[in-house]
C-alpha positions as CSV (number, residue, x, y, z in Angstrom):
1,X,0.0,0.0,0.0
2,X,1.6,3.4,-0.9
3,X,1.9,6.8,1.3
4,X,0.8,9.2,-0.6
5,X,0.8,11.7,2.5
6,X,3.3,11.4,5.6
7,X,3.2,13.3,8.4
8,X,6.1,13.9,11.3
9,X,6.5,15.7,14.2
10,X,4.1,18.3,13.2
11,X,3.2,21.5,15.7
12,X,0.9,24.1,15.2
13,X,0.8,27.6,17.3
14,X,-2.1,30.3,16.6
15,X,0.0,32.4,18.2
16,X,1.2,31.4,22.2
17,X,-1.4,28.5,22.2
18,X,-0.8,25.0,20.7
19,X,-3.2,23.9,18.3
20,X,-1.7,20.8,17.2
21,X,1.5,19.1,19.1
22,X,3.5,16.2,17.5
23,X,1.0,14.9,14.7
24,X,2.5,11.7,13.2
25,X,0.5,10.4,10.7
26,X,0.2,8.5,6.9
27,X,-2.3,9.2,4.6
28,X,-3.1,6.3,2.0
29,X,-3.1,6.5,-1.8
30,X,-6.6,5.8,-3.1
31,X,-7.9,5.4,0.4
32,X,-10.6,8.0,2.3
33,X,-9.0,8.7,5.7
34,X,-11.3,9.8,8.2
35,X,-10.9,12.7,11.0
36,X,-12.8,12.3,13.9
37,X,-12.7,13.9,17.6
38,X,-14.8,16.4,19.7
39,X,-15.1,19.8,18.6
40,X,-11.8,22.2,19.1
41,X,-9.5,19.2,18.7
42,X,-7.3,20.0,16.1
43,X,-9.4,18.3,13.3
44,X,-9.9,21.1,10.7
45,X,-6.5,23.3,11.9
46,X,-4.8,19.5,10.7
47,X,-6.7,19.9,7.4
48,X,-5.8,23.0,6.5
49,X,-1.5,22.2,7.1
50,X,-2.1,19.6,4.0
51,X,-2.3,22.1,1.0
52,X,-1.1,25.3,3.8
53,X,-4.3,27.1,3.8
54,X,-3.2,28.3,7.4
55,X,-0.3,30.3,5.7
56,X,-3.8,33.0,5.3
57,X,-3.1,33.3,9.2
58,X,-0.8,35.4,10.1
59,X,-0.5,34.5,13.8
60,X,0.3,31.1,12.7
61,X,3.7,29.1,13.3
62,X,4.4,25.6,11.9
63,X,7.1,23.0,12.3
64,X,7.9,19.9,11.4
65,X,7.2,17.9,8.2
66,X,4.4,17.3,5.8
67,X,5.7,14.6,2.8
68,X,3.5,14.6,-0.1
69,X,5.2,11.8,-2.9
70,X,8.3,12.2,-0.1
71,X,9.1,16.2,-0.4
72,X,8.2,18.2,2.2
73,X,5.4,20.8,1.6
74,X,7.0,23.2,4.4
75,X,9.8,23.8,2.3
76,X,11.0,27.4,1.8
77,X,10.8,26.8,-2.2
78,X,7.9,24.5,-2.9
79,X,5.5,25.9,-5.2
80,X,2.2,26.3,-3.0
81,X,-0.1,27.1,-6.4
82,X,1.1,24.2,-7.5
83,X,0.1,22.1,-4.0
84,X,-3.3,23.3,-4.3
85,X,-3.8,22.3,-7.5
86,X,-3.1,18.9,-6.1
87,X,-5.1,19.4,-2.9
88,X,-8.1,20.1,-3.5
89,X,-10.6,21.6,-0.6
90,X,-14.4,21.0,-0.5
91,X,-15.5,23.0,2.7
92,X,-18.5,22.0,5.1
93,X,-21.1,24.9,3.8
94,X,-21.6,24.7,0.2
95,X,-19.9,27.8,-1.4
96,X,-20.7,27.9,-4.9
97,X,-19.4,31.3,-6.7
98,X,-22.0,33.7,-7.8
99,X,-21.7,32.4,-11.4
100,X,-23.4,30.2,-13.6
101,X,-22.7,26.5,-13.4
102,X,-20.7,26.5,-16.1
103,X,-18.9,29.2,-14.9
104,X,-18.2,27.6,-11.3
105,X,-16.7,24.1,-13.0
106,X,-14.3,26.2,-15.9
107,X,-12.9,29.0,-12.8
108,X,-9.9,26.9,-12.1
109,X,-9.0,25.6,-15.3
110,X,-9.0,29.2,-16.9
111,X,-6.7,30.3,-14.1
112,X,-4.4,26.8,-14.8
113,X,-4.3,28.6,-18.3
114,X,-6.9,26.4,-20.3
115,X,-8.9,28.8,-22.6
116,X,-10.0,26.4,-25.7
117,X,-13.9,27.0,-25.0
118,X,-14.3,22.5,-26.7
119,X,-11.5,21.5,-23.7
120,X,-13.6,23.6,-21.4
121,X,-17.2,22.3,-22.3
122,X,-15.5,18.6,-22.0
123,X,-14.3,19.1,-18.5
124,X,-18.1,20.7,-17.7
125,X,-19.5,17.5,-19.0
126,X,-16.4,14.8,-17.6
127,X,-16.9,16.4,-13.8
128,X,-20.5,16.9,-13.6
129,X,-20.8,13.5,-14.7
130,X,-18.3,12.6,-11.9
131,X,-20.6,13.6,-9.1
132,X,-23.8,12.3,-10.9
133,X,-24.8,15.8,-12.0
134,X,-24.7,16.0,-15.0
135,X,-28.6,14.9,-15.7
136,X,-30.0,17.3,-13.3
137,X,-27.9,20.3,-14.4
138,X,-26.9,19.8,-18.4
139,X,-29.8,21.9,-19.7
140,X,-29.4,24.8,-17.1
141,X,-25.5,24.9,-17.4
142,X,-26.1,28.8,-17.9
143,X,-28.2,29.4,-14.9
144,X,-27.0,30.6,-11.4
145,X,-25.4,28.3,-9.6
146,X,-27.0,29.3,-6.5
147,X,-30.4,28.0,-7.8
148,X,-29.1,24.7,-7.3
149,X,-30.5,22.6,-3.4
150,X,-27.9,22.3,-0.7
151,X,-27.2,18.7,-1.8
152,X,-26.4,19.6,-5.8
153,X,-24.5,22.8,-4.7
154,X,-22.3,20.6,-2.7
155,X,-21.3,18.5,-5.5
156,X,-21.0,20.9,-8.0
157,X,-18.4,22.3,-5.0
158,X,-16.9,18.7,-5.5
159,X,-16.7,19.1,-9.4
160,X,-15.0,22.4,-9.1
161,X,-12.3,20.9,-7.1
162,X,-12.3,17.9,-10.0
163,X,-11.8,20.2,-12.8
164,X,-8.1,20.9,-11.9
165,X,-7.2,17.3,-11.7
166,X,-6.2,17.3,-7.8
167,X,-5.0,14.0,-6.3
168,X,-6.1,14.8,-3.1
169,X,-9.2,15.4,-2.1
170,X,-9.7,17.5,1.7
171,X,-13.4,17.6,2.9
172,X,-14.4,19.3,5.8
173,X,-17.1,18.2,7.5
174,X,-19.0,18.2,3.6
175,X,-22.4,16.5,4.7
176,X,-23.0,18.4,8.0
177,X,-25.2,21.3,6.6
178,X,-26.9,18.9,4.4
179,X,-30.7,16.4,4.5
180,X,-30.1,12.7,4.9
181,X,-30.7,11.6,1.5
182,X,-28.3,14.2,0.5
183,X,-25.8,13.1,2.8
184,X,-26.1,9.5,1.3
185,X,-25.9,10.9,-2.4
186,X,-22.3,12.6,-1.3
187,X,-21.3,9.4,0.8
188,X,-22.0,6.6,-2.6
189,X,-20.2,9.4,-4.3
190,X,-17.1,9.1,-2.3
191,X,-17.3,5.4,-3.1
192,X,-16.9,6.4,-6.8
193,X,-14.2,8.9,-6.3
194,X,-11.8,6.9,-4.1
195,X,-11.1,5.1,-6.8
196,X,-8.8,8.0,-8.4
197,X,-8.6,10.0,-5.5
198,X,-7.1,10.2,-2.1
199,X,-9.7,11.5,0.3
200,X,-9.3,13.0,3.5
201,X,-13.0,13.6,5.6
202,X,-13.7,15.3,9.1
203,X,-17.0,14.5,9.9
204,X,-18.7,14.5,14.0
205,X,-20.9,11.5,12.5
206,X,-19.4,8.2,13.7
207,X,-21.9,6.3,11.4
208,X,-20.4,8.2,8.6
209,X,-16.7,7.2,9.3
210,X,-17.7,3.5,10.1
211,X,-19.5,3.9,6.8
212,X,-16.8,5.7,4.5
213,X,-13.6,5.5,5.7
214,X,-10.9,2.9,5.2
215,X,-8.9,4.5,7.9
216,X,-9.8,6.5,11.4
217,X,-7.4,8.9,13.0
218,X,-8.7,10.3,16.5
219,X,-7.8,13.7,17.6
220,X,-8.3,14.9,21.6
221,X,-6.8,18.7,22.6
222,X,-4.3,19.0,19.4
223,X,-3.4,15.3,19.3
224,X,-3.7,12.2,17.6
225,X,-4.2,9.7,20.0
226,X,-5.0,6.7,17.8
227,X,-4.8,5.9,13.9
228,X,-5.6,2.7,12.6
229,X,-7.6,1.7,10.1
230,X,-11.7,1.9,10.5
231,X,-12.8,-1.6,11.5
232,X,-10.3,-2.1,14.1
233,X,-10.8,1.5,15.6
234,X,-14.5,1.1,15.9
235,X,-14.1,-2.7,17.0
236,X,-10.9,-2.8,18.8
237,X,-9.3,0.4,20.0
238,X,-6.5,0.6,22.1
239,X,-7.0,3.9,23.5
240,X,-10.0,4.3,26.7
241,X,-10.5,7.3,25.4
242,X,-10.9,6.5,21.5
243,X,-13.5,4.0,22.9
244,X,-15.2,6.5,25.2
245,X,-15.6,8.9,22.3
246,X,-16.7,6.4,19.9
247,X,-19.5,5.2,22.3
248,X,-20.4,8.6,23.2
249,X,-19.5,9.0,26.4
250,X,-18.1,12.6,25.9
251,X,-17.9,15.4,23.0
C-alpha cells in the first residue's frame, strides 16, 4: 500500500497556544481517511497544514514535516499554487461562486491557463458527470449556480475541485449542513471517487466514518491519540478514550 501523505513531528501555534503538538500520521493512496474527535480538537486546523491554507493566518507558526510523494510541503521553495492544485478543498457549507454552473466548474481551469472554450465544455460535461450531476444540471448549465439545493450545490463544489485534476481530495465536514438523503448521495459518491482519488474527511458522524472511511485517526486537545484503520478503531481500540468517544460517552 503506498503513502501518498506522511506526516512527522508536526506542531501548530495560533500564536502562544498549541493547536496541534506532535502529529505523526500516513495518509493512504486511493484510500478515504477519516478525521474524527470532539469539537476544538485539532481536526480542521490539521486539514488545513495539507495544501497550507493556514499560511492565510498570520499568527500562525508551523514545524515539522508534511511529505507529499516524499518532499516536504513546508519547504521554503515549494510551489504552493502548484500544491493546491493537487489538494483540493471541498468546505463544510456549500460555497458555490455567484456564477453560472458552467462558470463555477471552468474558474480553475482558466486560471491553470486552459482557454480552448471545446476543452472547457469537456471538463463541464467529464466532472458533472463525476458527481452524478450532469442529468439534473446539463440543460441549465447557464443558470445561477445558487439555484441549485444544498445537496447539488455541494457536489458541483466537489466538481469544481475535480476540474483541476487534484490527487487529493480535503473535505471538511461536507455533509453536516446537508438532509439525509443528500448526505447518502455525497457518501456513494465518495465510493466512486476513491477510486482516483485520495480522500481526506472530518466528519462529527461516527456512522459516517464506520460507513466511508478505510482508515480512522482520532484527535483529543491537538493530538492524535489513535490511527488505525476503521474496523479495528471502531471494533478494537487501544485507546480508553478513543472508545469513550466512539460510544459517546463525551464530545
Amino acid at each position: 500500500m503506498d503513502t501518498k501523505i506522511k506526516i512527522r513531528n508536526l506542531n501548530l501555534y495560533y500564536g502562544n497556544f498549541q493547536a496541534l503538538s506532535d502529529v505523526e500520521m500516513d495518509i493512504y493512496d486511493n484510500k478515504i481517511t477519516a478525521l474524527i474527535g470532539p469539537s476544538g480538537c485539532g481536526k480542521s486546523t490539521f486539514l488545513r497544514t495539507l495544501n497550507r491554507m493556514n499560511d492565510l493566518i498570520g499568527s500562525v507558526k508551523i514545524d515539522g514535516n508534511v511529505l507529499l510523494d516524499n518532499q516536504n510541503i513546508y519547504e521554503k521553495d515549494y510551489d504552493v499554487i502548484r500544491l493546491r492544485r493537487k489538494i483540493g478543498m471541498v468546505f463544510q457549507k456549500p460555497n458555490p461562486f455567484p456564477k453560472s454552473i458552467y462558470e463555477n466548474i471552468v474558474y480553475g481551469p482558466r486560471i491553470h491557463g486552459t482557454k480552448e472554450k471545446q476543452k472547457l465544455d469537456e471538463i463541464v460535461e467529464t466532472t458533472l458527470k463525476e458527481v452524478a450531476l450532469w442529468d439534473e444540471v446539463k440543460d441549465r448549465l447557464k443558470k445561477p449556480a445558487m439555484g441549485l439545493s444544498g445537496g447539488q450545490q455541494q457536489r458541483l463544489c466537489i466538481a469544481r475541485c475535480l476540474a483541476v485534476h487534484p490527487e487529493i481530495i480535503l473535505m471538511d465536514e461536507p455533509t453536516s449542513a446537508l438532509d439525509p438523503v443528500a448526505t447518502l448521495r455525497i457518501e456513494s459518491l465518495l465510493e466512486e471517487l476513491v477510486k482516483k482519488y485520495t480522500i481526506v474527511i472530518v466528519t462529527h458522524n461516527m456512522q459516517q466514518a464506520g460507513r466511508v472511511s478505510d482508515y480512522t485517526s482520532f484527535f483529543l486537545n491537538g493530538k492524535v491519540l489513535e490511527s488505525d484503520e476503521t474496523d479495528i478503531i471502531f471494533s478494537n481500540p487501544n485507546n480508553k478514550k478513543t472508545e469513550d468517544y466512539i460510544t459517546g460517552r463525551f464530545g
